[in-house]
Backbone bond lengths (Angstrom), bond angles and torsions (degrees), N, CA, C in turn:
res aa  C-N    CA-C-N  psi(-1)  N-CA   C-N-CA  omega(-1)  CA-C   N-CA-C  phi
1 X - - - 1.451 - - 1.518 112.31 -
2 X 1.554 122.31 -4.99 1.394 117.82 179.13 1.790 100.25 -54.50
3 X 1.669 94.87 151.20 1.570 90.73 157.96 1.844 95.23 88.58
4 X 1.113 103.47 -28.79 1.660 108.86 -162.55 1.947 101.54 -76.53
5 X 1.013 135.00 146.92 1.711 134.07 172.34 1.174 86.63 -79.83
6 X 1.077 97.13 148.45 1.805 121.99 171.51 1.278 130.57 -61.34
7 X 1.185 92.01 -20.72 2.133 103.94 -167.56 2.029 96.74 -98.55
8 X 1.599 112.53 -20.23 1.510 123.07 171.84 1.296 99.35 -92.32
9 X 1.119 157.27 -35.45 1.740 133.77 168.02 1.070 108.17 -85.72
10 X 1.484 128.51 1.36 1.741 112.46 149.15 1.710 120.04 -97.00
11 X 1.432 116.28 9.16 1.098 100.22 -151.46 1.684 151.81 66.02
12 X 1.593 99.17 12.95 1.412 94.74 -146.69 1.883 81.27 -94.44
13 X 1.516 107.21 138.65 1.452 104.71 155.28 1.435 132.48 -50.43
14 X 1.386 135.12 -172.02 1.297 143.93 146.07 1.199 95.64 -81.22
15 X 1.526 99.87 162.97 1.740 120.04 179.66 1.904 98.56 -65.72
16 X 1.365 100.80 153.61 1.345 129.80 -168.23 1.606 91.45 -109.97
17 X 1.437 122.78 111.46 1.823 117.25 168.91 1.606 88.75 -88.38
18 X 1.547 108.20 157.89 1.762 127.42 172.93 1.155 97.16 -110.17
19 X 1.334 123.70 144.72 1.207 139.75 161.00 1.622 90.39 -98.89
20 X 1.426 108.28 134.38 1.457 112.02 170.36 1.352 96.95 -116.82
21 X 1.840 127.20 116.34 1.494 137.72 162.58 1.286 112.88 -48.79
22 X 1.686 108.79 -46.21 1.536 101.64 -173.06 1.806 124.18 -92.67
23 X 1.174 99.83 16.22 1.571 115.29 143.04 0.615 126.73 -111.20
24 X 1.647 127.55 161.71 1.729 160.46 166.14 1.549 99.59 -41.97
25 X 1.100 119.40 144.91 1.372 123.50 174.80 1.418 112.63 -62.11
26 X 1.608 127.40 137.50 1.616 97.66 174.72 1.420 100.74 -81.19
27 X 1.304 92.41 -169.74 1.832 112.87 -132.94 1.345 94.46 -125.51
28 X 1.393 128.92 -2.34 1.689 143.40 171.87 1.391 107.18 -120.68
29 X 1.471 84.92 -171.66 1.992 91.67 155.16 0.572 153.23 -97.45
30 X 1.646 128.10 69.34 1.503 119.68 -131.85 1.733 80.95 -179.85
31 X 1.777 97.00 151.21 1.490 126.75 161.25 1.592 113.39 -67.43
32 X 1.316 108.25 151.00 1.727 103.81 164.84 1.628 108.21 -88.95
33 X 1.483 121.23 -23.27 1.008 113.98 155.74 1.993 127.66 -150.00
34 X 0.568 127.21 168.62 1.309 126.77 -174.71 1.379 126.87 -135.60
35 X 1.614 148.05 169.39 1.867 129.96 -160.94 1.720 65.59 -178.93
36 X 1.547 75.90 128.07 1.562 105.63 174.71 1.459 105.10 -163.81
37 X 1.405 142.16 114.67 1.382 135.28 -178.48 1.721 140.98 68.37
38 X 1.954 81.09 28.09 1.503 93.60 174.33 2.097 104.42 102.57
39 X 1.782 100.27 -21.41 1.534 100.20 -165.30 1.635 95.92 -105.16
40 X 1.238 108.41 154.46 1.539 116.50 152.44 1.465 113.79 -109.67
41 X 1.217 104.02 134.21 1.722 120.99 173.68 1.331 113.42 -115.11
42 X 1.590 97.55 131.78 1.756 112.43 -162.43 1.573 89.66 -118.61
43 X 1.611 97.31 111.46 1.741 100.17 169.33 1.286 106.84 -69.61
44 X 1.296 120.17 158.87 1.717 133.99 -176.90 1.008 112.88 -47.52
45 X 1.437 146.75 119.68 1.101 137.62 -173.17 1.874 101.37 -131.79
46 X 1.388 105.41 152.12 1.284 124.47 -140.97 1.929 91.60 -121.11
47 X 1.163 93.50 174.86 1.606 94.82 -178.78 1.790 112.20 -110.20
48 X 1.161 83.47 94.91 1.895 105.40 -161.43 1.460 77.64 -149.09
49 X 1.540 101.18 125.47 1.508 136.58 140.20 1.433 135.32 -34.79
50 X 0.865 114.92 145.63 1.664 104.55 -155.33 2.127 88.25 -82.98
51 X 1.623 123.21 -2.78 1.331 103.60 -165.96 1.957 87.11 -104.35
52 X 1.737 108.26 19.27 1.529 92.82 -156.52 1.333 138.64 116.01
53 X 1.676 116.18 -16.66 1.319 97.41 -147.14 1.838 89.79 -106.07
54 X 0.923 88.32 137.51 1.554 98.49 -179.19 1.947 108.13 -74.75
55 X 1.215 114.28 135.13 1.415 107.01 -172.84 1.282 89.03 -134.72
56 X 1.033 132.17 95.32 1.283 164.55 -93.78 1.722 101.78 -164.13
57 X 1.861 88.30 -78.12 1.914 108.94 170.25 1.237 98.39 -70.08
58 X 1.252 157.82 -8.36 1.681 136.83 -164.20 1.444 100.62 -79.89
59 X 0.946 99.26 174.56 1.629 113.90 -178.63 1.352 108.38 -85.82
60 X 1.609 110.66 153.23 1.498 96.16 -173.75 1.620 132.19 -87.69
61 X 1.700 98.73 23.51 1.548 92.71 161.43 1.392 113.70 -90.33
62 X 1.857 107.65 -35.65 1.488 110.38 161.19 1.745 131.72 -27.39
63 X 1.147 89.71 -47.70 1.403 107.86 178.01 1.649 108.56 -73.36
64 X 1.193 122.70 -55.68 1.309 105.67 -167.86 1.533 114.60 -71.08
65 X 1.618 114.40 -26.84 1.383 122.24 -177.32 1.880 106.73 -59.45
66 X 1.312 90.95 -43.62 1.595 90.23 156.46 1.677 162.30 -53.25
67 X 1.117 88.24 -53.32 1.421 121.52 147.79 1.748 124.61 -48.77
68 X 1.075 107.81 -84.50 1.601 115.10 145.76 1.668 115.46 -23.92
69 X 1.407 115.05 -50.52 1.548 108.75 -168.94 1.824 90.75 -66.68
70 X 1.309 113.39 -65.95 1.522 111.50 173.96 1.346 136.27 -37.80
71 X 1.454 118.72 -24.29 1.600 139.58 136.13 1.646 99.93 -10.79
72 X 1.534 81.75 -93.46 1.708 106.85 -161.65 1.770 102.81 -64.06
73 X 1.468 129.80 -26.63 1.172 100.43 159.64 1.475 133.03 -70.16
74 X 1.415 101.90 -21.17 1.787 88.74 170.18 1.698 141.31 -77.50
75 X 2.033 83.17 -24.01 1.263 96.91 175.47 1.706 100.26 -70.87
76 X 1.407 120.52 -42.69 1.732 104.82 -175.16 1.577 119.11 -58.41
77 X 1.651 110.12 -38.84 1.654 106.98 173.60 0.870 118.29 -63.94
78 X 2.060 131.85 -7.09 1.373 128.57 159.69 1.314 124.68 -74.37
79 X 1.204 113.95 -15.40 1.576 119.37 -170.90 1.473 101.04 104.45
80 X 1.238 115.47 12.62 2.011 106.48 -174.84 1.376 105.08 -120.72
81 X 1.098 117.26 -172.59 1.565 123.02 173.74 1.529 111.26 -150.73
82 X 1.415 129.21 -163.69 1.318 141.05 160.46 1.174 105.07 -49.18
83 X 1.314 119.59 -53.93 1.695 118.28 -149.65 1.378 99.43 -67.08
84 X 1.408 130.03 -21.46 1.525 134.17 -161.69 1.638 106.72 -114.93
85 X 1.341 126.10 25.67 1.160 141.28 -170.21 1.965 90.82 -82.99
86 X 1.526 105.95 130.21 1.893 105.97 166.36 1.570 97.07 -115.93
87 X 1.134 132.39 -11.73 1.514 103.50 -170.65 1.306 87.99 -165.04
88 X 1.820 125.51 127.34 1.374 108.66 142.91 1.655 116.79 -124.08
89 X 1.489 118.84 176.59 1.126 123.37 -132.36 2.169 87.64 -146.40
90 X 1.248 99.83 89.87 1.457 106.85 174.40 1.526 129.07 -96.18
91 X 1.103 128.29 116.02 1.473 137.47 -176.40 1.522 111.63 -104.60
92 X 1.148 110.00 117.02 1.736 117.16 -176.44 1.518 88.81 -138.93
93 X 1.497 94.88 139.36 1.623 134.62 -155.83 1.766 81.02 -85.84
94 X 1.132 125.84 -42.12 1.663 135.24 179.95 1.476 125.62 -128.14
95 X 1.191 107.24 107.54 1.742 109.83 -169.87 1.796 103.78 -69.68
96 X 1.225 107.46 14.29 1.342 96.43 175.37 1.832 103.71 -94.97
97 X 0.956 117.62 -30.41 1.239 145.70 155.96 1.695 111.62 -21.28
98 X 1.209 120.48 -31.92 1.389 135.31 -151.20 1.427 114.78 -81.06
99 X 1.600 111.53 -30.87 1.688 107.09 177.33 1.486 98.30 -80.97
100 X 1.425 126.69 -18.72 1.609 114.20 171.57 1.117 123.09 -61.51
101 X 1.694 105.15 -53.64 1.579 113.56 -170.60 1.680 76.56 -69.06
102 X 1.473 166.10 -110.04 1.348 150.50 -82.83 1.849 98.22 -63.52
103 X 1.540 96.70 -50.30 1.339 88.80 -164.38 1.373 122.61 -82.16
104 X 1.405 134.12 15.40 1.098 153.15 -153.57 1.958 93.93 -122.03
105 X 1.547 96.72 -46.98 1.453 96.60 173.32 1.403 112.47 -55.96
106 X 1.438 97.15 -73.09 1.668 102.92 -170.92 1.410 118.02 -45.20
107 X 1.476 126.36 -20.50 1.641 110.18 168.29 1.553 98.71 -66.21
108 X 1.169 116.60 -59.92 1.533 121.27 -157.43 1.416 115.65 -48.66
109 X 1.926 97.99 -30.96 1.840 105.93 -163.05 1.850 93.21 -83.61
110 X 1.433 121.75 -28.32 1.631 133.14 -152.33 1.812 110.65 32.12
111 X 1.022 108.06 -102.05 1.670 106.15 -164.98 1.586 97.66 -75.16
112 X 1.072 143.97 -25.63 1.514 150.30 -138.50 1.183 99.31 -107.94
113 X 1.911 118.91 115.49 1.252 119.62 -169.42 1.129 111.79 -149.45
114 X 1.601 99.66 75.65 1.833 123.85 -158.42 1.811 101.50 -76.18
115 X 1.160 138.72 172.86 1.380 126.76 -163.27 1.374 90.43 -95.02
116 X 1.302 111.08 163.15 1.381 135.95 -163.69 1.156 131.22 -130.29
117 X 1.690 137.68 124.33 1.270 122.29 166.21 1.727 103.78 -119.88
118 X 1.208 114.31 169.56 1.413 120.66 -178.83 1.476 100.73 -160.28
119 X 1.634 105.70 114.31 1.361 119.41 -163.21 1.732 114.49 -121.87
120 X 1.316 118.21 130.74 1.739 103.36 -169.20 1.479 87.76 -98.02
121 X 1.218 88.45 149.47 1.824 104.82 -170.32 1.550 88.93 -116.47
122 X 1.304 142.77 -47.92 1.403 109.38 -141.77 1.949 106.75 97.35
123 X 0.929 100.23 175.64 1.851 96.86 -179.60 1.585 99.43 -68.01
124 X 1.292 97.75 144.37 1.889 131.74 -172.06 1.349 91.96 -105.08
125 X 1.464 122.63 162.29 1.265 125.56 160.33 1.491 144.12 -46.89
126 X 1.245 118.67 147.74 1.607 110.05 -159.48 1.338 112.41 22.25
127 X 1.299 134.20 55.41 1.500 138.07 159.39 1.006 150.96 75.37
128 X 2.086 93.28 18.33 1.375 117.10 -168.44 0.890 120.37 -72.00
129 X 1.763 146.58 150.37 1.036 132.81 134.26 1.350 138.57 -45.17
130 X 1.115 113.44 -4.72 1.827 103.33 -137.85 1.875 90.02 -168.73
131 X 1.484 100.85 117.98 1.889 105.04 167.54 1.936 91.24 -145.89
132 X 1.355 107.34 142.95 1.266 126.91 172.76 1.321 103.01 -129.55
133 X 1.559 111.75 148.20 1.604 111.17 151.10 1.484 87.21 -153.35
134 X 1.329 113.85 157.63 1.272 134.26 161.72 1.681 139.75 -128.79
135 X 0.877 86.40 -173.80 2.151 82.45 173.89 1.778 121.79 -147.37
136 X 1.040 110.98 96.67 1.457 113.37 178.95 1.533 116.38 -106.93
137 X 1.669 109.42 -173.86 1.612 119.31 -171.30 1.655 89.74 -67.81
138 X 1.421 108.58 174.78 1.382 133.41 165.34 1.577 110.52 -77.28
């Protein structure tokens, strides 16, 4: 195996990008999700409609119910779901904000209680409250 790349004497592919149909195109350069080494990686996803529409003005359960729904569509166009969630990664524009988004999570997450961060940013893009991404099994 001398001489050999590392990722060819394990077999391991290159990363796999997802196109997710039932989201909005992202809006950078970047996948909504990606599977490389057994994991799926869910770029941050924002509370935008799968036709676009930025909800921006909604209220911020609107927003997170959204957001969250876009979660689970990327993890399903990966082949994953909730139940296989290892880590997610919460950004709220206001940490006062935080007993909403918890309990709003925990219906959505039910038995599945992948590790967690929840970080106050200050204003999020175009005026969101609320960006998640996570990383679960394949």
């Amino acid at each position: 195996m001398a001489g050999e790349n590392a990722a060819e004497s394990h077999n391991m592919p290159g990363p796999v990008h997802v196109a997710v149909p039932a989201l909005a195109r992202p809006g950078g350069h970047y996948s909504h999700a990606a599977i490389g080494g057994g994991l799926v990686f869910i770029a941050g996803q924002l509370p935008i409609t799968p036709d676009g529409e930025r909800l921006t003005d909604a209220a911020f359960e609107a927003q997170v119910a959204q957001t969250l729904a876009n979660v689970q569509a990327a993890l399903l166009a990966a082949g994953s779901g909730i139940d296989k969630l290892l880590q997610v990664r919460v950004y709220l524009d206001d940490i006062a904000n935080w007993p909403a988004f918890d309990r709003i999570y925990a219906q959505w997450a039910g038995t599945s209680r992948p590790a967690r961060a929840v970080v106050p940013t200050g204003p999020l893009h175009f005026g969101f409250k609320v960006e998640v991404e996570a990383m679960a099994l394949a």
